[in-house]
N, C-alpha and C positions, 0 to 999 in steps of 0.2 A: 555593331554599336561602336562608332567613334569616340564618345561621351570618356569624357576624364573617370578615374575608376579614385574613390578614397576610402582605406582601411581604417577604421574607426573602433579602438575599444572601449569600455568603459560608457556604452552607448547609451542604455537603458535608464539614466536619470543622469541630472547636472551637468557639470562640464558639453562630458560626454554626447550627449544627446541634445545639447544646444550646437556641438561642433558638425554634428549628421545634421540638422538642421541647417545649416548655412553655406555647409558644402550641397547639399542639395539647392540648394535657391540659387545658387550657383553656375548646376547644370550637370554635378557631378552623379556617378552611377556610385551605389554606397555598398559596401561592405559593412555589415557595424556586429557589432561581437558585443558579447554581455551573459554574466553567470544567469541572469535572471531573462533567458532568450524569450519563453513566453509571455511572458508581459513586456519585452521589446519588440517583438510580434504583433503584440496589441497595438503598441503605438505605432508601427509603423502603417497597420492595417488602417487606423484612424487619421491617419497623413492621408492618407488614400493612393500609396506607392505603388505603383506596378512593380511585380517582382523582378520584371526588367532593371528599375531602380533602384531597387534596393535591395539585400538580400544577406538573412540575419545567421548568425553561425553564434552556439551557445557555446562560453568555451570559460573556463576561470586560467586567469592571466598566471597564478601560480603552478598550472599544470603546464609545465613546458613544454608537453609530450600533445597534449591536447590542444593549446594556442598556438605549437607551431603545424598544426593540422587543421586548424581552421585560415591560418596565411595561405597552404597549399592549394586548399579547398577552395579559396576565394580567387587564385591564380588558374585553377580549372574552370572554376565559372566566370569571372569577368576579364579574365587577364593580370596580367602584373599592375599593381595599382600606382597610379603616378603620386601620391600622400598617402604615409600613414602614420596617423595618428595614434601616440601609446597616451592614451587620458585614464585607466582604471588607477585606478588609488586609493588608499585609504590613510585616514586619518583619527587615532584612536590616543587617547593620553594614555600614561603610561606610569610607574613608579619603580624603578632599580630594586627599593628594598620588599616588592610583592616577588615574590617567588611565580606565582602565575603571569605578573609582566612580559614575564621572560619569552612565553608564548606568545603574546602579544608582538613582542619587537619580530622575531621570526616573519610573524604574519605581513607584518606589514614590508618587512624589507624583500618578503619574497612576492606580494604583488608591486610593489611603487620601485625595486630595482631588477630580482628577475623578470617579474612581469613584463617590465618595458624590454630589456633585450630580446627575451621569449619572441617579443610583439614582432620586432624588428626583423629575427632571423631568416625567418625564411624568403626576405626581400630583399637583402644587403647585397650576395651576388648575383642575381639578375635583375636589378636595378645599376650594381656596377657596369657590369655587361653592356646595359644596353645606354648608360650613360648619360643617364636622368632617372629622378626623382626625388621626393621630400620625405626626409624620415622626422619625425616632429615630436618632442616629448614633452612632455608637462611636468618642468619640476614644481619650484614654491622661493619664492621670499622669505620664508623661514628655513630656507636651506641655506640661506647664508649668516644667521644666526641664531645659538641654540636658544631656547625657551624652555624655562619650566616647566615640567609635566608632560614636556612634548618631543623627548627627546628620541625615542623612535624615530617620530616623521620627517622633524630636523634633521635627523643625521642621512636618511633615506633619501631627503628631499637633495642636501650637499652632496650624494654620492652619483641625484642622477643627473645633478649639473656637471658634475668630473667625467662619468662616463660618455654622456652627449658629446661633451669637448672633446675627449678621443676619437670616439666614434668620427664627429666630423674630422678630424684629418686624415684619417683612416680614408673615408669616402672620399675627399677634396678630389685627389689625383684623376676621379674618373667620373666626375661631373655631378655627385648625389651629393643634394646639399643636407645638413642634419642642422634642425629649427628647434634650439629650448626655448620654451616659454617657460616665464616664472610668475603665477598670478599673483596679483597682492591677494585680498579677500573677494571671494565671489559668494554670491546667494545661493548654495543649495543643500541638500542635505547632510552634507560634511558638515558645512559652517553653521547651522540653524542652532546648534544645542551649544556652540561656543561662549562658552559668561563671558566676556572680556567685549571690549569696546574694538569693531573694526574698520578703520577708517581706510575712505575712499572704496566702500565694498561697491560693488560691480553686477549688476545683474545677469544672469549666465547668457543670454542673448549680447549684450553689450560686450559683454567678455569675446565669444566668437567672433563678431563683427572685428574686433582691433586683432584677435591671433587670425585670423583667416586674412587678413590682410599682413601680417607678417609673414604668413607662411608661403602666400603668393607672391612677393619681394624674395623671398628664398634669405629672411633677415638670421642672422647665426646665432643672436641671443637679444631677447626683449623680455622687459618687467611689465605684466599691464595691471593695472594702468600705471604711467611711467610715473605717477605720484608718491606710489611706493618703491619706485627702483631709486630715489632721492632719498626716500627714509631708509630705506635699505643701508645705502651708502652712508648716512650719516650713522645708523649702528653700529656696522663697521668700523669705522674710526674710530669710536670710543673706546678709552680707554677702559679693560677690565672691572676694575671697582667704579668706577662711572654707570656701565651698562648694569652692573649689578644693582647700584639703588635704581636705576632706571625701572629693571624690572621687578622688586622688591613685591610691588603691592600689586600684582598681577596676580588675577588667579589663575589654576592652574587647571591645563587640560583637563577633562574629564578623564577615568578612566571608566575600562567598558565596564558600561551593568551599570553604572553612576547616575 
């Protein structure tokens, strides 16, 4: 098999699984990983994949031990994959003065920043080696400013634009380019139970169609849709007390059980 090879976690719903979807329409052979393997099993059975093209490894992104065993796994069966995508994540509100928050933040920073390095490791030196490929991660728009009630995800989401950045210059020297995407809002089951108004939301197919064209460009950082990488920036600038009536009348993440 010739066929491009793409690592995909976080497969099993949203993002994730509109990203195996476009890589395959594509042409690519799939790797896709997901805590919840048998009902990404289902779906891929109902694609009507050959397991030539596809081929599904259950692994949760916090188990480092266990996702960097499904990278090896997927390098004995299809080869070193030329993309891989780190899409699991989560997105949970959150409150500093809950003493059970506390677990919360954990959770989340050890799937949306372990997680994505986990994802990555076991590809970084023989993709150097051999002097190509795409390591792709999925931070957020909200990682460039905090938000009430969401201050886990925020800070997760800014830690995994920092690391990607290193990372790529890390890789530059020897030809592996590293792709952050930072989504505005997209439709799926993250975003479905958010109260707050989201503008320019993106339907999860839409969403792939514009990162699979970034990540084909081998582009170093894109906001999609680029509508919010303008409100982004204009957040930004604002000054402290500015951004805070700004945010004032927002309400705030849910948290879990909410």
């Amino acid at each position: 098999m010739t066929a491009p090879v793409a690592f995909i976690t976080g497969a099993s719903s949203g993002i994730g699984q509109a990203m195996a979807l476009r890589f395959y329409q594509a042409g690519y052979r799939l790797a896709l990983v997901a805590r919840r393997s048998t009902e990404l099993q289902s779906w891929v059975d109902e694609q009507g994949w050959s397991a030539d093209s596809a081929v599904v490894f259950g692994a949760d992104v916090r188990d480092a031990a266990v996702i960097t065993a499904a990278g090896r796994a997927c390098i004995d069966a299809l080869g070193l994959p030329d993309v891989v995508v780190a899409c699991a994540g989560l997105s949970i509100g959150m409150d500093t003065a809950e003493f059970a928050d506390l677990a919360v933040m954990r959770t989340i920073y050890e799937t949306n920043n372990l997680g994505t390095a986990a994802t990555f490791q076991p590809f970084v030196r023989a993709m150097c080696q051999r002097g190509s490929g795409r390591l792709v991660g999925i931070a957020s728009v909200n990682g460039i400013r905090g938000i009430p009630g969401h201050g886990a995800y925020c800070s997760s989401k800014a830690a995994v634009i920092s690391y990607l950045e290193s990372l790529r210059g890390e890789c530059r020297p020897f030809g592996v380019k590293v792709v952050t995407l930072s989504p505005g809002y997209v439709k799926t089951p993250l975003t479905r139970a958010n109260p707050y108004n989201m503008p320019f939301a993106l339907e999860a197919s839409d969403f792939a169609n514009r990162a699979f064209q970034a990540i084909e460009a081998g582009t170093s950082y894109r906001v999609i849709p680029w509508q919010m990488g303008v409100l982004a920036k204009l957040l930004r600038m604002l000054p402290n007390p500015v951004f805070d009536r700004v945010l004032a009348s927002r309400p705030r993440k849910k948290r879990q059980g909410e």
